[in-house]
N, C-alpha and C positions, 0 to 999 in steps of 0.2 A: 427479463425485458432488455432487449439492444438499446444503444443509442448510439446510431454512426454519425459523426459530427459531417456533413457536408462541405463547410469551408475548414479551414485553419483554425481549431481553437483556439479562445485568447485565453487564458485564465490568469487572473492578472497576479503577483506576488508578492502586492502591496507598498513596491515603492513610488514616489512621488510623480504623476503623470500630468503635467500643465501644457500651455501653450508656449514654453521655451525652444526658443531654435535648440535641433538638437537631441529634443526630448524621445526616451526609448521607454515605450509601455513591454517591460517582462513579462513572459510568462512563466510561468511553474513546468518542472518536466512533468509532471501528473498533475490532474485535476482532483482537490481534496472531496474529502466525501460530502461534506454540506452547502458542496456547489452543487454536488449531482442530486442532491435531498431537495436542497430548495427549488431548484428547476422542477424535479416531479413533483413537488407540494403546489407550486404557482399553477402548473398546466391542471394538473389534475382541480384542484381548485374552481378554477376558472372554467372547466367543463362543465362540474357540478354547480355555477351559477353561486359559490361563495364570495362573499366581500371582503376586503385588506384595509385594513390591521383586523377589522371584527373580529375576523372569524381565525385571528390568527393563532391561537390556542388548539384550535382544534385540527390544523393541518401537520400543527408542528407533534402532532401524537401520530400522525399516517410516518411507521417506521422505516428503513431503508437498511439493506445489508449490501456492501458494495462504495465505489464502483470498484471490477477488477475490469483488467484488457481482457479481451479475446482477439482472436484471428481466425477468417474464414481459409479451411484449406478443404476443395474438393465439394465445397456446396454444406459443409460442416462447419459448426464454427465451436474451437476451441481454446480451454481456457489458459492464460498465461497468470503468472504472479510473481511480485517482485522479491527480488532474488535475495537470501538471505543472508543476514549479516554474520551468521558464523560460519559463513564459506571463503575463502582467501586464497586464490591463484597464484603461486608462485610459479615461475617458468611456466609450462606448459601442462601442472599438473593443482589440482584443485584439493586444499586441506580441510578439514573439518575443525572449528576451533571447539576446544574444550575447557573447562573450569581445571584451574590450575590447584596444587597444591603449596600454599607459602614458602618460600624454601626455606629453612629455620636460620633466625638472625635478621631474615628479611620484613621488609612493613608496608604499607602500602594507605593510600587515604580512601581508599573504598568505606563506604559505612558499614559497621558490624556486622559480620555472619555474611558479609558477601567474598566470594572467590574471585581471583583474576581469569582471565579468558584467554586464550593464546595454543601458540603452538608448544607441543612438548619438547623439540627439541630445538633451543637455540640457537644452532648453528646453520639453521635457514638461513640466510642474509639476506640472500640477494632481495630485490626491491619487489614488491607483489605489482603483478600485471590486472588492471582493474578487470572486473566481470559486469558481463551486461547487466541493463538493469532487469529482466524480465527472463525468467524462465518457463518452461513448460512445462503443466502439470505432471506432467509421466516423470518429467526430469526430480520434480520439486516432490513426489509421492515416493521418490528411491531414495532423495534426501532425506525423508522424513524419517524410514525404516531402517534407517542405519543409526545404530544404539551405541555402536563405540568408531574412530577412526578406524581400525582394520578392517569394517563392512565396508566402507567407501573408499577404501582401495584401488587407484584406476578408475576415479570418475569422473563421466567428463559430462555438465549438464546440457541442454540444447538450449541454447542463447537468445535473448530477442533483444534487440537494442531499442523496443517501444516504440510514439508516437515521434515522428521528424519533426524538430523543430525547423522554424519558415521566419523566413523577415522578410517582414514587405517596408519600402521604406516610400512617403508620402508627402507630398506638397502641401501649403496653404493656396489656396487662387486669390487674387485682385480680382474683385467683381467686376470695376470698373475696368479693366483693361484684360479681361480673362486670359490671365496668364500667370502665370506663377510669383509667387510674391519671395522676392531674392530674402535668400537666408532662412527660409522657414520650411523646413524641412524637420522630419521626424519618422519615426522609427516604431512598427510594432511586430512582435512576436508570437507565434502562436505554434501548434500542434498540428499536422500535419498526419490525417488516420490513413497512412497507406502501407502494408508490410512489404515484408524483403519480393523481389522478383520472382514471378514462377520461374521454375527449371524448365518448363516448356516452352516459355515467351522470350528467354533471354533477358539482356539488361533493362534498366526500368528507364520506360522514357514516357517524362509526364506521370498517368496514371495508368498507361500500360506493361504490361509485364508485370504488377504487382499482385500480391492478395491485399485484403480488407481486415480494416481494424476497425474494433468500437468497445463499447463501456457494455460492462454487463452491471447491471442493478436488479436486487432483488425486492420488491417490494413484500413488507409484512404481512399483509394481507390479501398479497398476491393479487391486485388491482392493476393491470397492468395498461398502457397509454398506447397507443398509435397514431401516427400522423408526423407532420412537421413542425419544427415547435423549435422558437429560438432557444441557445447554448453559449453562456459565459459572454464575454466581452462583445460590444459592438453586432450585437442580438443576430451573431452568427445562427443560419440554418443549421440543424440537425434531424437525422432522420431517426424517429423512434419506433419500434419493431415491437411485437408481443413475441415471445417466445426467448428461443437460447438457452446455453446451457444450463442447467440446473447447479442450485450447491453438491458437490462432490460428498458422496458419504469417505466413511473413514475406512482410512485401505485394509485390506486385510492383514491379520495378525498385527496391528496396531494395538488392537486393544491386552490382546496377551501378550504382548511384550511391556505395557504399560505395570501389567497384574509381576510379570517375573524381575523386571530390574525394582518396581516402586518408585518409579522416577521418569523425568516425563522432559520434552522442550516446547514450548508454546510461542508461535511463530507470530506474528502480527502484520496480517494482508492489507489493512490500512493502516494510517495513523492512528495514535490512541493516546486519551487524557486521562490523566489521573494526581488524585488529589496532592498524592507525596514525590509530586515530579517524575521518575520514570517507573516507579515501584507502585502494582498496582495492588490497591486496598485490601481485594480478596485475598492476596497472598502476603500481606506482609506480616510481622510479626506480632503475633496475639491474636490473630485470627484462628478459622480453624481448619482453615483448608491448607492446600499447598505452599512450601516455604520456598523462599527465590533461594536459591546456591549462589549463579552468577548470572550475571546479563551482558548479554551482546549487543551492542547498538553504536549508531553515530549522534552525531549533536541536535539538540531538539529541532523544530521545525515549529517556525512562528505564525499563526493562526490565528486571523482575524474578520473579519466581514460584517455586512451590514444586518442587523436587528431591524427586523421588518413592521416588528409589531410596536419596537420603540422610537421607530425612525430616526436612528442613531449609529453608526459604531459600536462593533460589538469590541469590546476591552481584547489585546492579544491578548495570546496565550500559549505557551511552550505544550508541543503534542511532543510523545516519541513517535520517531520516524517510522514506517511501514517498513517491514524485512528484519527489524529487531525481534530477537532471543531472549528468551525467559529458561534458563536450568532450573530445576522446579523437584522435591522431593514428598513423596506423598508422605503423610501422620502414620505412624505407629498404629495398628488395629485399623487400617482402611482395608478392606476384603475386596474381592472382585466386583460385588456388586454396587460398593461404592463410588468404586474408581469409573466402574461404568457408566453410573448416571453424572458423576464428575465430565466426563468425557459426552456424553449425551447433550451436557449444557454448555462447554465449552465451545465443541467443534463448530467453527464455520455461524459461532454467533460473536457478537460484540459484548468486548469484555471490556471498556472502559468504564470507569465507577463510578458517574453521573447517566440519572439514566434517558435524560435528554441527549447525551452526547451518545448515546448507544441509538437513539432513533437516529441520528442523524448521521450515522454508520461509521461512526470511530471506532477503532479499536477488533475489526473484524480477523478471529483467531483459529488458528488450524495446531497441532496437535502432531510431534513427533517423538520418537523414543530415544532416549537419552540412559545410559548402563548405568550413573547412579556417581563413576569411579573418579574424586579427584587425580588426576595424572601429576605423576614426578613430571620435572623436568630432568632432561636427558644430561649430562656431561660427557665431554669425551678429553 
């Protein structure tokens, strides 16, 4: 199911938005997934003639996988994902990070049985040149299959720098004298769904010369909506579509290279919670599935919104960020057919450890090969 947002999305970020001169409503560079949950649970809802709070138990089980971007190129629309956190551009060439081995003498405050992350050889310096947020799946399906750095040798992924951010900045009026009331001015923020310029139209002016962005959500039950239907702050239009990509199965020889190293990276296409902060449940220690080696990520992402059925604030809460890395070692006596249906339940489902935060599409996970090999660091 599409959702092309029509105006500017707002999606707000949670900080303090009042009637001060001044005042800037933020937005988020992405929309979380339990904005795009709640908007299909209200619409759909609402079609089917349910009531709010009643019925609200029972929309909060209609589940969601998503949102990811897409872009329409050529009457096609395809899939984008944010870019991952164990990729790192220096100069003009793009490195693979890998689980480090200690160097003896050395310590580190990681929590037990986890490895450092990094480049092998230290004398990279210079300062890393950031990467888009958004890659293309072709790009992100050749990242996946590369099991050690020397397969990703000379790789250069195809970029998208995602939704434009937009500020529109706005007045208060004097009724009484219809005109502007001095000093009251304010600020909002939003998203912007239009891609880079076609190569046939030239530069982008306005909304010509561009392709088209929108949200792709998968519903559980594959129930899917059409029509126009307000989207996030200030009951912006959006346009919702049936169809669109599909989830991506698993690329080929993924899965046998999964079976020959025993060792695995598991990417995460949206935010994800879990109980022991960024270590999720299934794989931590005592379990009986897969053991974390090391993790790649940046700093949580604070997650909050309204309880529809409490009419209240929902309590934050620290998600790790979408594009974080999991190194991951399969158990002793896992066989092909194990690892299989391991892979069967992973891929391209939500793996956060609540399983209300998995309807509500956190935690949505894809599956790459990783050789298994702590790396020396390099000296020279």
């Amino acid at each position: 199911m599409l959702i092309e947002p029509r105006d500017p999305l707002i999606v707000r970020d949670g900080r303090p938005f009042d009637n001060t001169p001044g005042a800037r409503a933020r937005s988020l560079p992405f929309p979380l997934p339990q904005t795009l949950a709640g908007a299909y649970r209200a619409r759909r809802g609402m079609l089917e003639g349910l009531s709010f709070p009643e019925d609200s138990d029972r929309v909060r089980a209609w589940g969601v996988r998503g949102p990811l971007l897409v872009e329409e190129r050529g009457g096609t629309w395809r899939l984008l994902v944010p870019r991952p956190l164990d990729a790192l551009r220096i100069g003009h060439t793009v490195y693979p990070l890998r689980p480090l081995k200690t160097p003896e003498g050395a310590g580190t405050n990681l929590p037990a049985g986890l490895e450092l992350v990094g480049l092998k050889d230290p004398f990279l310096r210079d300062k890393p040149t950031p990467l888009k947020p958004f890659w293309s799946w072709d790009s992100f399906e050749r990242w996946l299959l590369g099991a050690s750095p020397s397969e990703l040798e000379g790789f250069s992924p195809e970029e998208h720098p995602g939704p434009v951010p937009e500020v529109r900045t706005h007045v208060s009026l004097d009724p009484a004298k219809g005109s502007a009331r001095e000093g009251f001015l304010f600020q909002t923020s939003g998203l912007e769904f239009v891609g880079r310029p076609s190569p046939q139209e030239g530069p982008r002016q306005g909304l010509r010369g561009t392709t088209r962005l929108a949200l792709v959500l998968w519903p559980e039950d594959e129930k899917e909506l059409e029509g126009i239907f307000p989207l996030g702050g200030e009951r912006r239009l959006a346009f919702w579509h049936k169809g669109g990509p599909k989830p991506p199965r698993p690329p080929e020889g993924l899965l046998e290279g999964l079976v020959r190293y025993r060792a695995a990276r598991l990417f995460l296409l949206t935010p994800g919670f879990f109980q022991q902060g960024f270590l999720p449940r299934a794989f931590s220690q005592g379990s009986s599935g897969p053991k974390v080696v090391a993790v790649a990520l940046e700093r949580p992402l604070a997650v909050s919104g309204w309880d529809l059925k409490e009419n209240r604030p929902k309590p934050s809460r620290r998600a790790v960020p979408m594009g974080s890395v999991y190194f991951l070692r399969f158990p002793e006596g896992w066989d092909e057919g194990r690892i299989a249906r391991w892979l069967e339940a992973v891929w391209f489902q939500n793996v956060s450890d609540e399983e209300q935060d998995q309807k509500d599409g956190f935690g949505l996970a894809a599956v790459g090969l990783w050789d298994g090999a702590l790396l020396e660091w390099e000296g020279r």
